[in-house]
N, C-alpha and C positions, 0 to 999 in steps of 0.2 A: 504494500500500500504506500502511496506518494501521500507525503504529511507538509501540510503549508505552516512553517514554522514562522513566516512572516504576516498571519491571520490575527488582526488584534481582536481578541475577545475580551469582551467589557465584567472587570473581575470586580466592579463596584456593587455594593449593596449583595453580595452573594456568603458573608459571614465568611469573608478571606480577613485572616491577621496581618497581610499582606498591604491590602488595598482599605480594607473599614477599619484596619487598625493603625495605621500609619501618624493620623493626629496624636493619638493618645501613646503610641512610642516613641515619636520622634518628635511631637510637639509642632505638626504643620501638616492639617489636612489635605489641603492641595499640591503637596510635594508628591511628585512622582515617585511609586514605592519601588526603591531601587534596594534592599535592606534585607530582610530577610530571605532564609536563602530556601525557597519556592521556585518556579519557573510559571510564566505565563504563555504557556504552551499548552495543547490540548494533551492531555496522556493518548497514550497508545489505543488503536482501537478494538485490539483483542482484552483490552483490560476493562474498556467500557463494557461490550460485550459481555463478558460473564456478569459484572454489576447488573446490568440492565435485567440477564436473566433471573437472577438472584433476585429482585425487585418484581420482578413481571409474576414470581410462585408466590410470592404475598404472602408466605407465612416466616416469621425472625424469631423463630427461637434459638435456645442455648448451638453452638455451631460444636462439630468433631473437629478434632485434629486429622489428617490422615496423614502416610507415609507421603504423598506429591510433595507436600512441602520443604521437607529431607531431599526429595532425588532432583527437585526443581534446583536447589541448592547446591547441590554435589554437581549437578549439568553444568552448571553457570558456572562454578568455579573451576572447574576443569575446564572447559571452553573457550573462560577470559582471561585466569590468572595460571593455568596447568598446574592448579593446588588440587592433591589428591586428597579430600576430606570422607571422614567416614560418618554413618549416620547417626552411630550412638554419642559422636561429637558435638548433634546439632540443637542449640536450645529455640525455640520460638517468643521472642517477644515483641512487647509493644511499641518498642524504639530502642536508638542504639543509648540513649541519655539515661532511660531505666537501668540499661547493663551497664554501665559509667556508677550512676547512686548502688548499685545491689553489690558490685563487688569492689567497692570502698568498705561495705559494711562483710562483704565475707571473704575479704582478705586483712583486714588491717582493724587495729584498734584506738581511741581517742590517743590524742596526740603523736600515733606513727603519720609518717612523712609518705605522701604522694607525687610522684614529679610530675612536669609539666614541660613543656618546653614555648612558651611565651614568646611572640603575640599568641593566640591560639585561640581556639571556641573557646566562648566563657563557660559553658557547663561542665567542663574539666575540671575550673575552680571551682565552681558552687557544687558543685559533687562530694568535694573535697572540704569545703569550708563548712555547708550544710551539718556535715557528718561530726564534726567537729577533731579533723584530724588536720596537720600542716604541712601547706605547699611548701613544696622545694621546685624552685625555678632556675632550669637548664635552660636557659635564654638562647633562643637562637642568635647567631653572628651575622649582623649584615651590612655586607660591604661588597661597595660599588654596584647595587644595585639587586645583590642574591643574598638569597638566606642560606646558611648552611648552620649543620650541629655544630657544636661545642662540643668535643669529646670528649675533652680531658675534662671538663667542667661534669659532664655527664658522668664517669667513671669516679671523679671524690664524692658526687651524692649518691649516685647508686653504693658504693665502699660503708657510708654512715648506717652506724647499722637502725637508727630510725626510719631508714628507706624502707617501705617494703610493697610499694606499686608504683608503676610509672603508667603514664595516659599516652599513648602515641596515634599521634595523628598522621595517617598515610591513605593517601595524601594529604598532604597539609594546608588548615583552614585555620586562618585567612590568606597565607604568604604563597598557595600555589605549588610550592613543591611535590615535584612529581619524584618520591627518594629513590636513587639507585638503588640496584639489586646489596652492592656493598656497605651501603649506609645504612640500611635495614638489618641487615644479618653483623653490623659492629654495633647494633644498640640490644639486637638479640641475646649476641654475647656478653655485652658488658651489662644487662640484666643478668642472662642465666648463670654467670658467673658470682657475683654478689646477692644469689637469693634474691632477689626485686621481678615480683610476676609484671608481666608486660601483657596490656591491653589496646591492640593495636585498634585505633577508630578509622575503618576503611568503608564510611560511606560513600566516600567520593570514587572508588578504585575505579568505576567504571567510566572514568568524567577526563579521564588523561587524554592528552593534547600534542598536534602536531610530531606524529609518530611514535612518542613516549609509552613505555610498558609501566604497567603497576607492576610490583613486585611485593605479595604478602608476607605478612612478618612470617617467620619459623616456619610455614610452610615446604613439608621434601626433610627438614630437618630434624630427628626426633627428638632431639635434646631441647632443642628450641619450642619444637609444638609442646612439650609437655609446660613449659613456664608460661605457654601463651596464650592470650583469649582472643577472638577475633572477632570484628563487626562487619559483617554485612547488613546490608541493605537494597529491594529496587528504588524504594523513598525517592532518592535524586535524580536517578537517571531515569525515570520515567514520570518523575512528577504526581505521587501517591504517598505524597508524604502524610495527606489528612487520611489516608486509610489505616494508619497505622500498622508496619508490620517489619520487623527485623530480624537477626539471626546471632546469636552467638554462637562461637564453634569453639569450645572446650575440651582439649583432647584428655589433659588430665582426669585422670575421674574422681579423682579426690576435691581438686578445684572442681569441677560439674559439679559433684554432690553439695556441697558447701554454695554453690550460686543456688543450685535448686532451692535449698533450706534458706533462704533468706529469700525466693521469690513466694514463697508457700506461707513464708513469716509476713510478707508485705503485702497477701491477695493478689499480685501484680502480674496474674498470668491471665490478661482479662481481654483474648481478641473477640475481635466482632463478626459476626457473621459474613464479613465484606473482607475480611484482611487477608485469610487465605488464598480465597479463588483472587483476588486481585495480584497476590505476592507472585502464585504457583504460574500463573498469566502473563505476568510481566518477565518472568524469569525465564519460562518456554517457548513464549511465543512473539517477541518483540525485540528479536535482532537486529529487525528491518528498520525498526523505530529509533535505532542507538546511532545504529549505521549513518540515518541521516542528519541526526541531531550534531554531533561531533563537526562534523564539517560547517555546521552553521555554527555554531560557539567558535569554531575560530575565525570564521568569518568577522562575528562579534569582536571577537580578541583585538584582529588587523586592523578592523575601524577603529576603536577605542584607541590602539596604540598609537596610529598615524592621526589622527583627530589633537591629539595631546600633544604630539610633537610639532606638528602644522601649526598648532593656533593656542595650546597653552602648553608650554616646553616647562614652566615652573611647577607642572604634575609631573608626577613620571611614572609609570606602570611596572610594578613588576614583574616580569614576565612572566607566567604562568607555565608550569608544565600539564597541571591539571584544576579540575573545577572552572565554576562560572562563575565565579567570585574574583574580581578584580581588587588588588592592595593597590593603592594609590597611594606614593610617595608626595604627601605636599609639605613637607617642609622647607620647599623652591617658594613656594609662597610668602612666608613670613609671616605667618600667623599666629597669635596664639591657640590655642584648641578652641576655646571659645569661639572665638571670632571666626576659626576654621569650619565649624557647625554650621553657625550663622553661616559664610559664604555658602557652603553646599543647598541647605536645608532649608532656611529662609531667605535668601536672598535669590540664589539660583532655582529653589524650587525643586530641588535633587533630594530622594528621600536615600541618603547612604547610609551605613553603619559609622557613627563614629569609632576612632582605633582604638580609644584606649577600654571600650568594654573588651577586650580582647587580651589585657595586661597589659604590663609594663614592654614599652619600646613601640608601644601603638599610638602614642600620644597627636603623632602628627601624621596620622594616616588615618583613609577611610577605606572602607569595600564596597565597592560598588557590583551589586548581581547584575550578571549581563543575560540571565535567559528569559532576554524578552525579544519581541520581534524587531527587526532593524530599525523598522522607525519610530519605535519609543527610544532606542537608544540613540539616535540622530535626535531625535527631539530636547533629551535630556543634555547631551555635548552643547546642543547652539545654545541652552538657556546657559551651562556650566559660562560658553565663551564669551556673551553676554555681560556675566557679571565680573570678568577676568577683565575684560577691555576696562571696563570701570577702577579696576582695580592698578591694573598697569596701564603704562605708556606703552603700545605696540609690546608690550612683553619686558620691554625694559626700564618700567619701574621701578618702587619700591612696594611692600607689601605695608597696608595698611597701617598694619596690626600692629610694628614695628613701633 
């Protein structure tokens, strides 16, 4: 099936947090919701499809589990990432953010240390802080324009023996990082060497850009899969993230049982009668749907990057290997964060993420989601460049804020 991903569908008044909630997150209802990270794309039509029939039998009672959701799971990841998973590995829940809060509480105790590695999604932290246990921040290095680890920084906190979970983002959200096969299997090790279990957050895995593989944590490695937990998700890449439905893949079985016992403690095994057949849908039958999506996000990428460079060179994007989440460097600006907000958000009309709910080193950055159709994202550069003329002479001003 041919998918018109340049279709704008009007996502007002339809109880999107997206679009009806944009004032009351970001404080300016008519800012274009460029912020959380949704897509304004139609989902897939084998996913409508099963909803539809699901809906058309009229009766919603309690839903089964079956075995599809294991093999829909084990396809996918052998298919995209050539991860050989098995099925007593696989847990079903209701987002990959539950599995983040459940095994804080069944691996660690108040005041043991979880790492991070900062900017990063906030629920990382609020997972962490929620619980009442302490971040340890493995701050990424960025310079000239790329993130990369900190190893050695990684290796003295994993070593402290407070350490005893790290959160790893692969690919990484917000800064784009698409991690090499080597980057991934040296944070595997310098986990499974210092006892620190690793919880790799790979909803993005299938969002990678411009030729790039994902490479799953400790997957092929036994030493490695036994310390690891894994997330998937079809949430992002097919845009069901309101159906609620993820995977965690636990090879240890001592770690499984210990996650089970604190999902059974928290009721939190609560899908809907929609989440499976949409999951089991999205993962068998909508290759076609990924296929043509990816070529249009970089599409998206090319504009945004030459858009910036052409007409405001004082942003600067950093490059993405994966997701649709654009990190925008404006500390070319000269702004303070405040004033940085206002330019985007009030003044431009651009509803972005400010950086720094992301932690520390996000202070002067925003994320701007690019899966929307081309000409929301042309509409939202000319208001950006708009307000940039105002701000500079031809680009070589000074920044207001200053």
């Amino acid at each position: 099936m041919q998918y018109d991903f340049d279709a704008i569908i009007d996502r007002r008044h339809t109880n999107s947090v997206k679009w009806d909630g944009v004032g009351e997150r970001l404080g300016n209802p008519d800012a274009i919701p460029m912020w959380v990270a949704d897509a304004d794309f139609v989902s897939p039509e084998p996913v409508r499809r099963v909803l539809e029939q699901q809906v058309r039998h009229g009766v919603f009672g309690y839903p089964a589990r079956s075995e599809q959701f294991q093999r829909a799971t084990i396809d996918w990841a052998a298919r995209r990432y050539g991860a050989a998973l098995q099925a007593d590995w696989l847990v079903f829940t209701i987002g990959i953010v539950p599995i983040l809060y459940t095994m804080v509480q069944a691996a660690t105790q108040p005041g043991d240390e979880v790492i991070v590695q900062q900017p990063v999604y906030h629920p990382f932290m609020n997972a962490v802080r929620d619980q009442g246990r302490s971040i340890s921040n493995n701050a990424l290095l960025y310079r000239e324009g790329r993130y990369d680890i900190d190893f050695e920084d990684l290796e003295r906190r994993a070593a402290r023996p407070e350490a005893k979970l790290m959160f790893f983002c692969n690919p990484h959200n917000p800064v784009g990082r698409a991690w090499t096969k080597e980057e991934v299997d040296r944070v595997c090790r310098i986990c499974l060497e210092n006892h620190v279990l690793l919880v790799s957050d790979e909803i993005h895995a299938d969002l990678t850009l411009f030729g790039r593989r994902h490479h799953s944590a400790a997957v092929g490695t036994p030493a490695y899969e036994q310390n690891t937990v894994l997330c998937y998700a079809p949430s992002k890449t097919f845009n069901i993230a309101g159906i609620r439905g993820s995977c965690a893949v636990i090879p240890n079985g001592e770690v499984r049982g210990r996650f089970l016992h604190r999902l059974r403690c928290n009721d939190s095994v609560q899908e809907s009668l929609f989440s499976l057949p949409a999951y089991v849908a999205a993962y068998t039958q909508c290759d076609d749907y990924l296929a043509q999506l990816l070529p249009y996000l970089e599409g998206n990428v090319r504009y945004l990057a030459d858009f910036l460079q052409t007409h405001m060179p004082r942003i600067r994007l950093v490059q993405p290997g994966a997701t649709y989440l654009m990190w925008l460097d404006c500390s070319g600006l000269g702004l303070r964060k405040d004033a940085l907000y206002d330019f985007f958000i009030n003044r431009s009309l651009v509803g972005v993420s400010p950086g720094e709910g992301f932690g520390s080193g996000g202070e002067q950055f925003v994320r701007m989601n690019i899966a929307c159709p081309r000409a929301t994202l042309e509409r939202a550069c000319g208001q950006l460049r708009q307000q940039y003329a105002l701000l500079f002479d031809g680009g070589r001003g000074k920044g207001l804020g200053d």
